[in-house]
DRENMI-916684 format. One record per residue (C-alpha): chain; residue in one letter; z negated, y, x. Coordinates in steps of 0.1 Angstrom, whole numbers, padded with zeros to 4 digits. Each point is the difference from the previous one (the first is absolute). Layout:
BEGIN
<atom unit="A" code="A" up="Z" north="Y" east="X"/>
...
END
This chain:
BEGIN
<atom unit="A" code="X" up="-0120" north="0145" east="0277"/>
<atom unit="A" code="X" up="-0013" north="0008" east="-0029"/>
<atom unit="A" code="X" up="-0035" north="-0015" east="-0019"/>
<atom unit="A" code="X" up="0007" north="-0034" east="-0025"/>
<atom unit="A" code="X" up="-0008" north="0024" east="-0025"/>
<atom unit="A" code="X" up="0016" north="0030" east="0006"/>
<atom unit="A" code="X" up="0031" north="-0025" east="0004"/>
<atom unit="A" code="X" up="-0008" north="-0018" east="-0032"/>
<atom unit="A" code="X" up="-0007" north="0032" east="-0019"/>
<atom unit="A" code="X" up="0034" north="0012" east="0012"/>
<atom unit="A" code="X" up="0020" north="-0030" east="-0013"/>
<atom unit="A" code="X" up="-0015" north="0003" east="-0038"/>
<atom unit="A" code="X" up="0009" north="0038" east="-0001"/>
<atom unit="A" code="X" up="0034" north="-0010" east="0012"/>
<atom unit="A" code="X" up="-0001" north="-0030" east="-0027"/>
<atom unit="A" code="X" up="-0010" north="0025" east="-0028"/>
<atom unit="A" code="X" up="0024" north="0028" east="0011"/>
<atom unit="A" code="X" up="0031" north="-0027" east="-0005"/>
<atom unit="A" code="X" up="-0016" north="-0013" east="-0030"/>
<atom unit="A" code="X" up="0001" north="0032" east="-0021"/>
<atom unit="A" code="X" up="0031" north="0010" east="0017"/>
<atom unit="A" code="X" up="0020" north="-0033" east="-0008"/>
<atom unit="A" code="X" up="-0016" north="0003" east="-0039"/>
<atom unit="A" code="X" up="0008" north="0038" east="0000"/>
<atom unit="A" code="X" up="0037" north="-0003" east="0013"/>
<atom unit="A" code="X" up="0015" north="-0034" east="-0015"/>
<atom unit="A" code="X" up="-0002" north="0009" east="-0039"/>
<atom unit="A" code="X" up="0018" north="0032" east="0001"/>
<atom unit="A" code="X" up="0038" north="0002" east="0006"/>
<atom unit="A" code="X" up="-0003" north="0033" east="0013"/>
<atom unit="A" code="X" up="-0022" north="-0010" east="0031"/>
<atom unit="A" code="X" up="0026" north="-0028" east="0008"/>
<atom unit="A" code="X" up="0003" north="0013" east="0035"/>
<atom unit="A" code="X" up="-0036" north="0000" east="0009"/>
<atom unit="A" code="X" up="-0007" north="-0031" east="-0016"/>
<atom unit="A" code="X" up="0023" north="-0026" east="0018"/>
<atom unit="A" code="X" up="-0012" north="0019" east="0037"/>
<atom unit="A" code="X" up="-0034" north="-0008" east="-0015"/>
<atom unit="A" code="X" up="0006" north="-0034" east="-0008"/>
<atom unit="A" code="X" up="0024" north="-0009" east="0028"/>
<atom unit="A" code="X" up="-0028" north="0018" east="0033"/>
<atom unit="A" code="X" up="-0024" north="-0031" east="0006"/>
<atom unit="A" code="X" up="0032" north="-0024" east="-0001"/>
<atom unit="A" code="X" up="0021" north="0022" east="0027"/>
<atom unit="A" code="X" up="-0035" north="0001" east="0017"/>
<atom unit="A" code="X" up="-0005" north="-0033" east="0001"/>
<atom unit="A" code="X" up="0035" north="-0007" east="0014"/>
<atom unit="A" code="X" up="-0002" north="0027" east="0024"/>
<atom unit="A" code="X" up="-0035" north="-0013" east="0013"/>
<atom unit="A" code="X" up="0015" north="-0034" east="0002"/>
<atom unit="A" code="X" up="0031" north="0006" east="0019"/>
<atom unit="A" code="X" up="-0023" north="0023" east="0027"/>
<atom unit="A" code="X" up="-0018" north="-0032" east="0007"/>
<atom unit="A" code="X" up="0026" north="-0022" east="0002"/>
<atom unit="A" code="X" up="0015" north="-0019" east="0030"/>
<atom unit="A" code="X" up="0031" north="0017" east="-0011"/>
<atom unit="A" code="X" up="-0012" north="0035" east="-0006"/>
<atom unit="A" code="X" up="0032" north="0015" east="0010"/>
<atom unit="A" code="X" up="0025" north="-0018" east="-0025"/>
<atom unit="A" code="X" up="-0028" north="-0004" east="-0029"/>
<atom unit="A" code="X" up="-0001" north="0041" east="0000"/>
<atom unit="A" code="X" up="0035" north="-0001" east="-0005"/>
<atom unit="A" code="X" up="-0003" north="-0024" east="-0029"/>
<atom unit="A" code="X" up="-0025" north="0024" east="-0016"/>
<atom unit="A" code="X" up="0025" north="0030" east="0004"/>
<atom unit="A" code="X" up="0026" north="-0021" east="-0014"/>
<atom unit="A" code="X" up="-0019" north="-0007" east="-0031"/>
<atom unit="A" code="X" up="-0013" north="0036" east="-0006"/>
<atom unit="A" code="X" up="0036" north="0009" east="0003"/>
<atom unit="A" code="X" up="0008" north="-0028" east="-0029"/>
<atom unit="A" code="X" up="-0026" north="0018" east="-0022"/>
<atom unit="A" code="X" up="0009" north="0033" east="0005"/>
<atom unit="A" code="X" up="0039" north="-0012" east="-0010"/>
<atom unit="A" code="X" up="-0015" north="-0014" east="-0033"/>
<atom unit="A" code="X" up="-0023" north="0027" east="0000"/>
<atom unit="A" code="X" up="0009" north="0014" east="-0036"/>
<atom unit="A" code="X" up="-0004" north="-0039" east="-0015"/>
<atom unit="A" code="X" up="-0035" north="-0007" east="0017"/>
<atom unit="A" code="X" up="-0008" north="0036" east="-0021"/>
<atom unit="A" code="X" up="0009" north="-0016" east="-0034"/>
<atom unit="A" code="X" up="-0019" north="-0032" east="0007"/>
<atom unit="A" code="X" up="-0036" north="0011" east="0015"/>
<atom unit="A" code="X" up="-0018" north="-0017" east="-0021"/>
<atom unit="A" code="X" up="0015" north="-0035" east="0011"/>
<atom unit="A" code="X" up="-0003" north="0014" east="0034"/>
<atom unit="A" code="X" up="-0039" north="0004" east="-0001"/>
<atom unit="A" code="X" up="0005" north="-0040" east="-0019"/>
<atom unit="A" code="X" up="0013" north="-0018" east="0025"/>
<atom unit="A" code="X" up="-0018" north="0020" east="0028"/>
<atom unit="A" code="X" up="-0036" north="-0013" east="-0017"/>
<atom unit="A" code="X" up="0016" north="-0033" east="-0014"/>
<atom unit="A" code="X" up="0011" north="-0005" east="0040"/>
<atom unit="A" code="X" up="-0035" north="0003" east="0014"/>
<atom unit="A" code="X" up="-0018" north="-0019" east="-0029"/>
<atom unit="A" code="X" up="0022" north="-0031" east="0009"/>
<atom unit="A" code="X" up="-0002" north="0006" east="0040"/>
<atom unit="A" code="X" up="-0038" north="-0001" east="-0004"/>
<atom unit="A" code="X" up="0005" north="-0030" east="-0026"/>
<atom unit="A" code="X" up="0017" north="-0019" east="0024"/>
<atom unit="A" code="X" up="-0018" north="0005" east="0029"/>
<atom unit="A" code="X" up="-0034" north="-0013" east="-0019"/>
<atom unit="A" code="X" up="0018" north="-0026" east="-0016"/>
<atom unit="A" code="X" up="0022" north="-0018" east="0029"/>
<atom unit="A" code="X" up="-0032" north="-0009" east="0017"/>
<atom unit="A" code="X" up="-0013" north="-0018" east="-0024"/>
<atom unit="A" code="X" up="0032" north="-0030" east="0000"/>
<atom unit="A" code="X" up="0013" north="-0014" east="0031"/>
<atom unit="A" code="X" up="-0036" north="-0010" east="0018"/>
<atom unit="A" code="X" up="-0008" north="0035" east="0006"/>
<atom unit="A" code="X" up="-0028" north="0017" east="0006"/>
<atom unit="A" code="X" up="-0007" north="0022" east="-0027"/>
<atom unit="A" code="X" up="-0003" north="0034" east="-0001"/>
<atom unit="A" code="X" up="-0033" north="0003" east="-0011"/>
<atom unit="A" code="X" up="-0013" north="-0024" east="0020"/>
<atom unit="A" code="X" up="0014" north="0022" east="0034"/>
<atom unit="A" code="X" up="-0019" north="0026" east="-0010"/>
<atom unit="A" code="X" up="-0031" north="-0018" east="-0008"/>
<atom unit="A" code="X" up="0001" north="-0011" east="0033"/>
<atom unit="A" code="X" up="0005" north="0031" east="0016"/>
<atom unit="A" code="X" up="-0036" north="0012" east="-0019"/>
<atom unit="A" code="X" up="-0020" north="-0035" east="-0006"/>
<atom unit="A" code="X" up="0016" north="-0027" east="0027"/>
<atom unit="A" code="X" up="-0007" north="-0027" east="0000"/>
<atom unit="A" code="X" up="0003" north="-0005" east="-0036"/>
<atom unit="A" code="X" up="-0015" north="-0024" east="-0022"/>
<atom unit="A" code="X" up="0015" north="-0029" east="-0019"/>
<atom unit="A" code="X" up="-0005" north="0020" east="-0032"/>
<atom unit="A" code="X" up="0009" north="0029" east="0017"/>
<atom unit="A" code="X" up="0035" north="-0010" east="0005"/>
<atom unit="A" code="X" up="0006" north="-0010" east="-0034"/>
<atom unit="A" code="X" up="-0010" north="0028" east="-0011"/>
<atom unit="A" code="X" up="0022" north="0020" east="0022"/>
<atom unit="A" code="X" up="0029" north="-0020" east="-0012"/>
<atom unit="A" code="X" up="-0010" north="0009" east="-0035"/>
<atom unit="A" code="X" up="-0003" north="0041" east="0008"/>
<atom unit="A" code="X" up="0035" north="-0004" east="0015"/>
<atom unit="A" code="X" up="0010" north="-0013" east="-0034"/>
<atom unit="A" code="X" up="-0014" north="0024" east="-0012"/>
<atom unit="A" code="X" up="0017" north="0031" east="0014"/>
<atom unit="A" code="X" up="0031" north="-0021" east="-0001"/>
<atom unit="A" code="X" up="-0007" north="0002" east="-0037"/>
<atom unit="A" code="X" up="-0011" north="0040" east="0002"/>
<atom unit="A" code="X" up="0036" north="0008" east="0016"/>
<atom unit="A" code="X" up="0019" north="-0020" east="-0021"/>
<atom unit="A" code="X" up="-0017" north="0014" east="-0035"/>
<atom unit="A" code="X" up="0009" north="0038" east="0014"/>
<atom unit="A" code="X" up="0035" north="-0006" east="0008"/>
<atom unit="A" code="X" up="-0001" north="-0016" east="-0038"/>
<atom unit="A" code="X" up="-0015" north="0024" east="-0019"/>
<atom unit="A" code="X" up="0020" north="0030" east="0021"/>
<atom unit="A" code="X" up="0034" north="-0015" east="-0012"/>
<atom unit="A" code="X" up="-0013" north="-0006" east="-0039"/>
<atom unit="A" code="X" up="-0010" north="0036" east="0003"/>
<atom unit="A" code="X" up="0028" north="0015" east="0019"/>
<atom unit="A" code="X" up="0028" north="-0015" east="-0031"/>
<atom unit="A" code="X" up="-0018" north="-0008" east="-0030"/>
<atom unit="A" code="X" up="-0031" north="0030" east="0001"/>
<atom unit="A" code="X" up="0003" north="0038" east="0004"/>
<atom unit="A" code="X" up="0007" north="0011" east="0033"/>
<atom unit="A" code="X" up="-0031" north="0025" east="0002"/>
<atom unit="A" code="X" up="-0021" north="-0034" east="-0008"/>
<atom unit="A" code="X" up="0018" north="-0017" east="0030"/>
<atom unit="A" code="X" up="-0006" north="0027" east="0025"/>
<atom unit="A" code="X" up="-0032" north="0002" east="-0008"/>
<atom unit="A" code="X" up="-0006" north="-0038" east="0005"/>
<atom unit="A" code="X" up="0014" north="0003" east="0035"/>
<atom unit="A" code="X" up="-0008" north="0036" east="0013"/>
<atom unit="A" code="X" up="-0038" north="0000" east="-0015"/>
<atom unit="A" code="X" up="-0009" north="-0035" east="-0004"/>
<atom unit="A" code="X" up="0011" north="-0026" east="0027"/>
<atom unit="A" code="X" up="-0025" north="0012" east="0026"/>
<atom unit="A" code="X" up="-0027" north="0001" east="-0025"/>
<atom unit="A" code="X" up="0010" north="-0032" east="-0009"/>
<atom unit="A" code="X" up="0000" north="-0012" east="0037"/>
<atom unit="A" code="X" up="-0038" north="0009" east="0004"/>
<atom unit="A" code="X" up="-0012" north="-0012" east="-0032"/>
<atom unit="A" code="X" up="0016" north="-0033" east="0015"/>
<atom unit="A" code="X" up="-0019" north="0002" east="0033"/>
<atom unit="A" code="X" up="-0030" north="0009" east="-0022"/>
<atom unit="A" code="X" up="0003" north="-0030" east="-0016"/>
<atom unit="A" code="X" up="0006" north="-0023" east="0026"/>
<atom unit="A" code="X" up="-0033" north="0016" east="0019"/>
<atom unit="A" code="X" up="-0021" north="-0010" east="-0032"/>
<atom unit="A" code="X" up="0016" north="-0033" east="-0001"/>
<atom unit="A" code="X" up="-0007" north="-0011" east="0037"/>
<atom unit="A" code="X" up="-0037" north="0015" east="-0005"/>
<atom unit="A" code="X" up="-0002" north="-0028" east="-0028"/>
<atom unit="A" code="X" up="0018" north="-0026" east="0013"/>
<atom unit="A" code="X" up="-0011" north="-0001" east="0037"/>
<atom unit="A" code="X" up="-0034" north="0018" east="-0004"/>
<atom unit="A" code="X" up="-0002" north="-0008" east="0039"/>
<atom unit="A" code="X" up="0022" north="0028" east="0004"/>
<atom unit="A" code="X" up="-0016" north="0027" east="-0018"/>
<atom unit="A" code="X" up="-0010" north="0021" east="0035"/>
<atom unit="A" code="X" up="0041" north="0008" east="-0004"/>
<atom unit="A" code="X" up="0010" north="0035" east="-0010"/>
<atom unit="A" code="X" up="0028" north="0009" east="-0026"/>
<atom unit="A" code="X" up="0023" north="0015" east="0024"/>
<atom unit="A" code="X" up="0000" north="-0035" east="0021"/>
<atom unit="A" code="X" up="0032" north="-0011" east="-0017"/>
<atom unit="A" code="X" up="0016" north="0034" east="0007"/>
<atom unit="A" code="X" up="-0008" north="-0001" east="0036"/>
<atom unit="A" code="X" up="0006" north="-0037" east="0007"/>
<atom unit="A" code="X" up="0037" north="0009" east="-0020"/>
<atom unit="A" code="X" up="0000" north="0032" east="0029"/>
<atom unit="A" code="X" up="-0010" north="-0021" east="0030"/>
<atom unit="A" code="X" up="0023" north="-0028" east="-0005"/>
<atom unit="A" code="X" up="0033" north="0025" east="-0010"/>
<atom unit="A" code="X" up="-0003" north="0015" east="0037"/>
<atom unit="A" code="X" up="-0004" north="-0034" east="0018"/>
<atom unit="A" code="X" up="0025" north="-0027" east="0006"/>
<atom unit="A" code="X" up="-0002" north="-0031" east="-0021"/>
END
């Protein structure tokens, strides 16, 4: 297996490679081909990975052929609408991560902040907590203002401006946000302040390949 960060270096070439690719193929009618097998990879990935785990591998593969069969039959229309393609394929995991920050913050849930805390800091303070609670607001806020701005842009701004906004700026954006949160905490729970910057990332990795 390879080193954390031979891995972690391999994952932001790969991020940068789609990046320029999905801004270099979308605006141009002439790489219409190229552009919806750009923007449609991670999601037949995804569902590929997904039905290889499942309980029902067998009949979950077959879905997955069934649907790349659909877009190949409306192939030549998924070509004249790439752009909306590449939309709802960054407006779709904007509002997964929304909701998955936001629903465990109603019901009596624990939220999500507040499990990852614990998975660096337990047992957390009073103050701790709350301001856990308020850092899950907080990205709940985060995903919510990129899905947002990536619509305004997408039908009311050039489209070069919106591609740039989601290809060259949302993972930017992300670490700025971590950034933030570090300096934050340092300020706000000063008891904390033998933490590292990359806690939040790791606590975020630890608790994604663990039941909850």
């Amino acid at each position: 297996m390879a080193p954390p960060i031979l891995r972690g270096v391999g994952i932001a070439l790969l991020v940068m490679i789609y990046s320029l690719l999905a801004h270099y193929t979308h605006q141009s009618a002439d790489r219409a081909d190229l552009g919806a097998v750009v923007a449609l990879t991670p999601v037949l990935l995804i569902a590929l990975l997904l039905a290889w785990q499942s309980s029902q591998r067998i009949a979950m593969l077959i879905l997955v052929a069934l649907a790349v069969l659909a877009l190949r039959w409306q192939w030549s229309t998924l070509t004249q609408h790439v752009g909306l393609v590449y939309w709802l394929e960054y407006m779709s995991m904007q509002i997964m991560l929304f909701v998955m920050f936001a629903r465990t913050l109603v019901g009596g849930r624990k939220p999500l902040c507040t499990h990852f805390a614990e998975i660096v800091h337990a047992p957390l303070s009073p103050k701790h907590v709350i301001y856990a609670r308020q850092v899950t607001v907080a990205w709940s806020a985060f995903f919510a203002a990129m899905a947002l701005t990536s619509t305004v842009l997408f039908f009311w701004a050039p489209i070069n401006t919106w591609s740039i906004f989601v290809n060259f700026m949302t993972w930017p954006l992300v670490g700025l946000m971590f950034v933030a949160e570090y300096w934050v905490r340092r300020w706000l729970l000063p008891e904390l302040r033998h933490t590292h910057l990359l806690d939040a990332v790791r606590a975020f990795r630890h608790a994604a390949t663990r039941p909850r």
